[in-house]
C-alpha positions as CSV (number, residue, x, y, z in Angstrom):
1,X,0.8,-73.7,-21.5
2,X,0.7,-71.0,-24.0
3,X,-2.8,-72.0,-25.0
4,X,-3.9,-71.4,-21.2
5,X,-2.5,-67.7,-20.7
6,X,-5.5,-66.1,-22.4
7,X,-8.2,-68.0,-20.3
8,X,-6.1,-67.1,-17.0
9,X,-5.9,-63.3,-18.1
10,X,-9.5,-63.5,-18.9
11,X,-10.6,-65.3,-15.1
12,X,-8.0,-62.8,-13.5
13,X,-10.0,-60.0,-15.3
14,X,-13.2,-61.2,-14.2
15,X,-12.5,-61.9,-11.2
16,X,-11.2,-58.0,-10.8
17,X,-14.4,-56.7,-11.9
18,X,-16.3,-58.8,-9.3
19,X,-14.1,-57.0,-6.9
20,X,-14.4,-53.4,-8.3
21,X,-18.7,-54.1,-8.3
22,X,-18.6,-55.3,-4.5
23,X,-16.4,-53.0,-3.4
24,X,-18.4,-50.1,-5.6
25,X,-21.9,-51.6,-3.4
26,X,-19.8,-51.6,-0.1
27,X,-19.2,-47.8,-0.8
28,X,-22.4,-47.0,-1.8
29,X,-23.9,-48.9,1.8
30,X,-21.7,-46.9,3.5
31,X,-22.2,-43.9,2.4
32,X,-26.6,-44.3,2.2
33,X,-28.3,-41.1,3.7
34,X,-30.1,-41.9,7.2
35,X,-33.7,-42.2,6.8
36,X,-36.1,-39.7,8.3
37,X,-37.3,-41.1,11.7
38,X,-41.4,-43.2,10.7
39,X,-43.7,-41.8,13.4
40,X,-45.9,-43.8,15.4
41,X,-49.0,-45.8,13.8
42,X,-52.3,-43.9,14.1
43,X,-53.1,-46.3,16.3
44,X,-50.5,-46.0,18.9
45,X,-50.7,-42.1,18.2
46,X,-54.7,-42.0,19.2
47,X,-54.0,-43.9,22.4
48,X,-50.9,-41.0,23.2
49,X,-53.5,-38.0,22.3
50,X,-56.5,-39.9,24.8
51,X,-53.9,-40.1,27.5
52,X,-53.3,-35.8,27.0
53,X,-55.5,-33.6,29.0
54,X,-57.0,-30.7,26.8
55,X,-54.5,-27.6,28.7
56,X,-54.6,-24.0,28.3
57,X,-51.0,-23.1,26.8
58,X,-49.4,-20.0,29.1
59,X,-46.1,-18.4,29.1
60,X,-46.4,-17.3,25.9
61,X,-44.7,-13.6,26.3
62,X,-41.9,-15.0,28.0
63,X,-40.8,-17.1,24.6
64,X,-37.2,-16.3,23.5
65,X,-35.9,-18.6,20.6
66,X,-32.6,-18.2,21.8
67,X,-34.0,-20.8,24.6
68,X,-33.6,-23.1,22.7
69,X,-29.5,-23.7,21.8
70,X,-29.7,-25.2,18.3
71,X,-28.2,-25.6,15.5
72,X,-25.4,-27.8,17.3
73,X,-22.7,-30.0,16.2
74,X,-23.7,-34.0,15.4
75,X,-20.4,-35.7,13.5
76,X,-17.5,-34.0,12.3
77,X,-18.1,-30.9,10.8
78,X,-21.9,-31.3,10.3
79,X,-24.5,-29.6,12.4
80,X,-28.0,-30.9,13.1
81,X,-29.1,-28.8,10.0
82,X,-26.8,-30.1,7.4
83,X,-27.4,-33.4,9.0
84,X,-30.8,-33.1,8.4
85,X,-30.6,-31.5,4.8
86,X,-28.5,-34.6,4.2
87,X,-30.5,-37.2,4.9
88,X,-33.5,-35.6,3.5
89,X,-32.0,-35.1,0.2
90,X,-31.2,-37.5,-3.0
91,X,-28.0,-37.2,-4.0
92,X,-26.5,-34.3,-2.2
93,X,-22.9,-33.9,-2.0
94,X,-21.3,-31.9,0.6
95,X,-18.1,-30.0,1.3
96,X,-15.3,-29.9,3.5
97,X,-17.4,-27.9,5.9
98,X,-20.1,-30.4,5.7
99,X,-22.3,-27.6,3.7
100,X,-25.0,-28.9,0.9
101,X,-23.4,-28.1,-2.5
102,X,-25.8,-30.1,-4.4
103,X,-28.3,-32.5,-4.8
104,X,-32.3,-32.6,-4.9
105,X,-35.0,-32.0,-2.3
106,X,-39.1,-32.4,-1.7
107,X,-41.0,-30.5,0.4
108,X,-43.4,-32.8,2.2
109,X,-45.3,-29.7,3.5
110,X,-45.8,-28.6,-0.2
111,X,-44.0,-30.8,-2.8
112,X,-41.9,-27.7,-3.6
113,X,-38.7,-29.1,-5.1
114,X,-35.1,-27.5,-5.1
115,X,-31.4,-28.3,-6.2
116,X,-30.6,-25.4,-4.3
117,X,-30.1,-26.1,-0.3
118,X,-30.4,-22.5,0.7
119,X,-33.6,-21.8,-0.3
120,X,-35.1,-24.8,2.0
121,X,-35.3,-24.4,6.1
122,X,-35.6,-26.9,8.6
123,X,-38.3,-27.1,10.5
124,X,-39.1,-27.7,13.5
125,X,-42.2,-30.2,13.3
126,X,-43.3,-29.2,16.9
127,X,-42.6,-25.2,16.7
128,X,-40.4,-24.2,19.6
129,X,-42.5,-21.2,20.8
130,X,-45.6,-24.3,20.6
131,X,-43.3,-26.3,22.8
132,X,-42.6,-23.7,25.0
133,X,-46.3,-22.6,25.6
134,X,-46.7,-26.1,25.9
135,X,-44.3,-26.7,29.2
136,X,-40.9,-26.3,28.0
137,X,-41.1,-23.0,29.9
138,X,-40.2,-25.4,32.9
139,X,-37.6,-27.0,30.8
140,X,-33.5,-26.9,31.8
141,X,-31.5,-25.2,28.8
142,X,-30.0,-28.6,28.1
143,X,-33.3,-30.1,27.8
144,X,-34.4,-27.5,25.2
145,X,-30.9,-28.0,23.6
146,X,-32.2,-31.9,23.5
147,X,-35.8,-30.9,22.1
148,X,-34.6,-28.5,19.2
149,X,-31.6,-30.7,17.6
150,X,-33.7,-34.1,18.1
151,X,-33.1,-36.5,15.1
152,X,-34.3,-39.4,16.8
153,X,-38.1,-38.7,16.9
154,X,-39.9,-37.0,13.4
155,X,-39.1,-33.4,14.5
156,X,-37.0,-32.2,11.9
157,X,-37.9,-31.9,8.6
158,X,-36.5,-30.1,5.7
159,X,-38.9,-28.4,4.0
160,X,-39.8,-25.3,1.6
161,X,-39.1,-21.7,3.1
162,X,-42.5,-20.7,1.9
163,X,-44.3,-23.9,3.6
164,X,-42.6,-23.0,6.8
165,X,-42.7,-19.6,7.0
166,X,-46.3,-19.9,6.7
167,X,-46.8,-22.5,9.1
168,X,-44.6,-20.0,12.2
169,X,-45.4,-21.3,15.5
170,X,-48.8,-22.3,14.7
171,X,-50.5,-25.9,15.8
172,X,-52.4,-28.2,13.7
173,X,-55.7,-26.5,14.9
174,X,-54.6,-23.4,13.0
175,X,-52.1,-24.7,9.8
176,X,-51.5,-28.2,8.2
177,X,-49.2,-29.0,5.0
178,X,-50.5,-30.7,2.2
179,X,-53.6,-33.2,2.4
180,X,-51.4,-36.5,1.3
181,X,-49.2,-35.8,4.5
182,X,-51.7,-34.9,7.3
183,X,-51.9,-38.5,8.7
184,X,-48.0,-38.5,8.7
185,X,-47.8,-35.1,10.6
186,X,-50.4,-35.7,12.9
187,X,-48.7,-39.2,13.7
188,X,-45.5,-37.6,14.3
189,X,-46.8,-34.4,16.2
190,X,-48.5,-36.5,18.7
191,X,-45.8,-38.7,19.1
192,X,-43.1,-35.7,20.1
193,X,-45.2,-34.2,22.5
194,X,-46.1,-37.1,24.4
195,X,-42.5,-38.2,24.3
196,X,-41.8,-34.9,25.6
197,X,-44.3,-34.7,28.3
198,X,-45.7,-31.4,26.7
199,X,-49.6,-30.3,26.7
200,X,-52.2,-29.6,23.9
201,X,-55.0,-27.2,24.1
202,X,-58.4,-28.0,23.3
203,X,-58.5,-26.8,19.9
204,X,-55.4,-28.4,19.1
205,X,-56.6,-31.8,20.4
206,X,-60.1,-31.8,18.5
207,X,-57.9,-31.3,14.8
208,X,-55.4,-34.1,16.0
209,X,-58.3,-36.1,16.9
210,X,-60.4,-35.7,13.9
211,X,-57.3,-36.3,11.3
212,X,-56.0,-39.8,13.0
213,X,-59.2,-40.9,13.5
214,X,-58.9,-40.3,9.2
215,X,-55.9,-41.8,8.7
């Protein structure tokens, strides 16, 4: 028997470590960062921007951002900006209050990079003063609320201040990011207006048109 006690101590410890590595991966799963919402193919977003009449945006100096109830609580203590800033990042760690207190982040509008939170915004793919020239002027408050915190379709994105700033309320006829992600934010554009029932002008649809018919 004596001769047996240092094998069982060694299976005992190896079977301890098997359990520390699984339960290590089980934490890790838990705790992945969502993934940012894959638009439409450029396919399926062609066939949306045929079905789109060519509209004349209007309403435009009745626009108040304020329409548009955002940022509002998902989970906890987390709103749909930390959310977002969360699952766009690698390796952020947040605190108590669910705020960003470190980690790494891209711009895919600019590949600006950051470990600092603060100095990127998110954006709203679809501007809200586009969507609301666009027919969210007939919109309830709720479903603006709905349109402006929306992490189910590609509409939120966190991306450089400067990127964003200089994009405003402008559509694709007028700014687009970075050449490597036009296909992706042309994809993604069409596919939240159409889901949302909202117009494009002409111009807008001839640069939509031309870049998926790139992609």
């Amino acid at each position: 028997m004596p001769a047996i006690r240092p094998l069982h101590r060694a299976l005992v410890a190896a079977v301890g470590a098997l359990l520390l590595l699984a339960a290590t991966l089980l934490a890790g799963a838990g705790s992945a960062q969502a993934a940012l919402p894959s638009p439409v193919s450029a396919a399926t977003a062609r066939t949306y921007l045929a079905s789109m009449a060519a509209i004349a945006e209007s309403h435009a100096d009745n626009y108040d951002r304020a329409l548009f109830p955002h940022w509002i609580t998902i989970s906890g203590t987390c709103d749909t900006r930390e959310t977002v800033l969360k699952r766009d990042g690698s390796g952020v760690v947040t605190n108590a209050s669910c705020a960003a207190v470190s980690g790494s982040w891209v711009s895919v509008y600019d590949n600006a990079t950051t470990s600092n939170a603060s100095s990127f915004d998110i954006d709203h793919l679809v501007p809200l003063a586009e969507a609301w020239r666009s027919g969210a002027w007939a919109w309830t408050t709720d479903q603006r609320k709905a349109f402006a915190n929306d992490l189910t379709r590609p509409q939120l994105l966190a991306v450089s201040a400067s990127s964003n700033r200089s994009k405003g309320d402008q559509d694709p006829a007028h700014w687009l990011p970075q050449a490597s992600y036009r296909c992706t934010y042309a994809r993604a554009w069409v596919q939240v207006k159409y889901f949302y029932g909202l117009t494009v002008d002409s111009a807008e649809k001839s640069a939509l048109t031309g870049i998926l018919n790139g992609c």
